[in-house]
C-alpha positions in Angstrom: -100.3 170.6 58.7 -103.4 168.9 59.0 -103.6 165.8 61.0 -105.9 162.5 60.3 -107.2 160.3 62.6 -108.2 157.3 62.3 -111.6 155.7 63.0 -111.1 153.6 66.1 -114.5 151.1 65.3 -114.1 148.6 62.8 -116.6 146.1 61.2 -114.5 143.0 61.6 -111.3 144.6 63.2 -110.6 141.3 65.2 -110.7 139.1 62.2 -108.7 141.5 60.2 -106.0 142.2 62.7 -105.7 138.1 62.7 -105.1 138.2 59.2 -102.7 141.1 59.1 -100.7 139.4 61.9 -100.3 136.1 60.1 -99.4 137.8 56.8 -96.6 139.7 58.8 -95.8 136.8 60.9 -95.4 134.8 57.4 -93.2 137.5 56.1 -91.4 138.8 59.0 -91.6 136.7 61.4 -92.5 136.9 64.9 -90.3 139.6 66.4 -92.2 141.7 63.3 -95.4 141.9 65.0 -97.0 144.4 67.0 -100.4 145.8 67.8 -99.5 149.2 67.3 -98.0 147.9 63.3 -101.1 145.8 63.0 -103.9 148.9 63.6 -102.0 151.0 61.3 -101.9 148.2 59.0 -106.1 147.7 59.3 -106.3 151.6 58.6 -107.2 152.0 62.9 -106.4 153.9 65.9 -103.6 152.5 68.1 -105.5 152.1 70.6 -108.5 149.7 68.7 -106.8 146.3 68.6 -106.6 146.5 72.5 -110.6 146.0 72.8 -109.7 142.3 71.2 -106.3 141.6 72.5 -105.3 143.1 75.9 -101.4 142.5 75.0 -99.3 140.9 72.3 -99.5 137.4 74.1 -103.4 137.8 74.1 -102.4 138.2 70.1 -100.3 135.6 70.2 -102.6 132.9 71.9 -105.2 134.3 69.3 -103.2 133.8 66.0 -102.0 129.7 67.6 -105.7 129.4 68.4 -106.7 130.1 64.7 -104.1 128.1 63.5 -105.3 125.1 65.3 -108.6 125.7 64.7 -107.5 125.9 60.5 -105.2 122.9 60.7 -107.7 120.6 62.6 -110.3 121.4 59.9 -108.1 120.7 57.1 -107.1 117.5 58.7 -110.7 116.0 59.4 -111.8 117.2 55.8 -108.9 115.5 54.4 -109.9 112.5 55.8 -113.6 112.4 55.0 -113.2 113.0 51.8 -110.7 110.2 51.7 -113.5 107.3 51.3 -113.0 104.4 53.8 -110.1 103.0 52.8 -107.5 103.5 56.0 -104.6 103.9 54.1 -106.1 106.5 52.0 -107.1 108.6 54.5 -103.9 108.2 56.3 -102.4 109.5 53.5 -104.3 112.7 53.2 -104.3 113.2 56.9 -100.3 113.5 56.8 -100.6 115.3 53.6 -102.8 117.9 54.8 -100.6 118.0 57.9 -97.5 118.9 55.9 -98.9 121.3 53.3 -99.5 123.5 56.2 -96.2 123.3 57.9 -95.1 124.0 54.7 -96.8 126.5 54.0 -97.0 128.7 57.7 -94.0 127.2 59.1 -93.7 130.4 61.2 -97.2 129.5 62.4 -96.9 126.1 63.3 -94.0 127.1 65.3 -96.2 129.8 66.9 -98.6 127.4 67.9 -96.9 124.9 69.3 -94.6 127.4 71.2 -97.8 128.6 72.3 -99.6 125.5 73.3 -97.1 124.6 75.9 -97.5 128.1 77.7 -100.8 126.2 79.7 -102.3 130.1 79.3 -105.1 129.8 76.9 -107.9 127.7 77.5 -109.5 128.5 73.7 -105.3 127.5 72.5 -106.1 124.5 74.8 -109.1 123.5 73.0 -108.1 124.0 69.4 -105.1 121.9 69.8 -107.3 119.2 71.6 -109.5 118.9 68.5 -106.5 118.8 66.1 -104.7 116.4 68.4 -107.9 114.3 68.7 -108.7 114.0 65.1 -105.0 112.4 64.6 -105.3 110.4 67.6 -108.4 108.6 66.4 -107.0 107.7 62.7 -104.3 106.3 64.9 -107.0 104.6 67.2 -108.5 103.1 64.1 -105.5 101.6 62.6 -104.3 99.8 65.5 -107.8 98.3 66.0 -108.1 97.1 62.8 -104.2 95.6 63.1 -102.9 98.0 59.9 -100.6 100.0 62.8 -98.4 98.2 65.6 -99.8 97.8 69.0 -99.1 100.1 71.8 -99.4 103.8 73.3 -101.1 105.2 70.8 -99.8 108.5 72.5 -96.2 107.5 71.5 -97.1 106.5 68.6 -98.7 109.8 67.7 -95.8 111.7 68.8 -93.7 109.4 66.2 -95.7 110.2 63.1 -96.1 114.2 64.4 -92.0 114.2 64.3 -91.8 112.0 60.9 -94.3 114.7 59.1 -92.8 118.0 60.8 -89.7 116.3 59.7 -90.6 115.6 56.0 -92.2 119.7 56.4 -88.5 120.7 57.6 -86.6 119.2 55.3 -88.5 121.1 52.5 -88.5 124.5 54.2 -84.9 124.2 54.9 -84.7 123.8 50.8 -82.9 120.7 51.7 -85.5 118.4 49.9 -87.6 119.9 46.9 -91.2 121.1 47.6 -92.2 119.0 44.5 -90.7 115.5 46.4 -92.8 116.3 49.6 -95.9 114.2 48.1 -93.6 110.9 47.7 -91.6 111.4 51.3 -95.6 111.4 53.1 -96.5 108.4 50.9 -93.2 106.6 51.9 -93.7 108.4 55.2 -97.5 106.5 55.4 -95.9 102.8 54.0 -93.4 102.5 57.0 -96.6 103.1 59.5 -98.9 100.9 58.1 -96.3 98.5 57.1 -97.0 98.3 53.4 -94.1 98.6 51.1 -93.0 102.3 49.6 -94.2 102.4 46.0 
């Protein structure tokens, strides 16, 4: 029988085993992923995905780090193409927010899981720039009066669990995906104190 191997170097291999992960973490969750599973998936030796990740938490820390990275970019492009108005971009803040919870749940549980295991200084930085990006919309609103005073901290913390909450609800199948848009524009009335349309 004659055996194939399988080239060790790859162009992009890092990138591509990132992608590969999050498709099988979207699919199979977490206890689905492996390194040896991802290099056969990428068409690699077992043995190639170890020059990028030393272990599967070095994976792990990788794929939270990218999803940071992705979901803080979403979030501060939602916003500046919102225009100035604050409500507006409030709105597409928390939108953006819960299109991706929706949409990688299993990620967004990754990353948070992750960001609490204080190993990852690159995990630490991505979630940082997310976490700043809300904090300043917040920031802004209670200077300008349109959200109550206080810790802004807390009140960051509040509108985190309101949207994971609205994300949850539609994941579960509870709510329908197509009532998600109303719940964050409700969702964004109660913070700023305007009435729900």
């Amino acid at each position: 029988m004659l055996m194939t191997t399988r080239p060790y170097h790859h162009g992009h291999l890092r990138d591509t085993l990132l992608v590969e992960a999050e498709r099988t973490l979207r699919e199979d969750g977490i206890e689905g992923l492996s390194l040896r599973d991802l290099a056969r998936q990428a068409g690699v030796s077992h043995a190639a995905p170890r020059r990028h990740f030393a272990d599967r938490q070095a994976l792990l820390d990788a794929l939270a780090e990218t999803g940071f990275l992705r979901l803080g970019d979403q979030v501060t492009a939602a916003v500046a193409g919102a225009g100035p108005d604050y409500e507006a971009r409030m709105h597409a803040m928390a939108t953006a927010y819960v299109r991706f919870a929706t949409h990688d749940s299993a990620l967004l549980d990754l990353m948070f899981a992750r960001k609490n295991s204080g190993e990852s200084a690159a995990l630490t930085e991505g979630s940082t720039r997310l976490f700043t990006a809300v904090g300043d919309l917040i920031h802004q609103g209670q200077r300008a009066g349109l959200l109550p005073p206080g810790d802004p901290d807390r009140l960051r913390l509040l509108l985190a669990a309101t949207l994971q909450g609205i994300a949850t609800l539609v994941i579960s199948g509870r709510v329908p995906g197509a009532q998600a848009d109303a719940l964050v524009t409700d969702a964004v009335a109660l913070f700023t104190g305007k009435p729900a349309r």
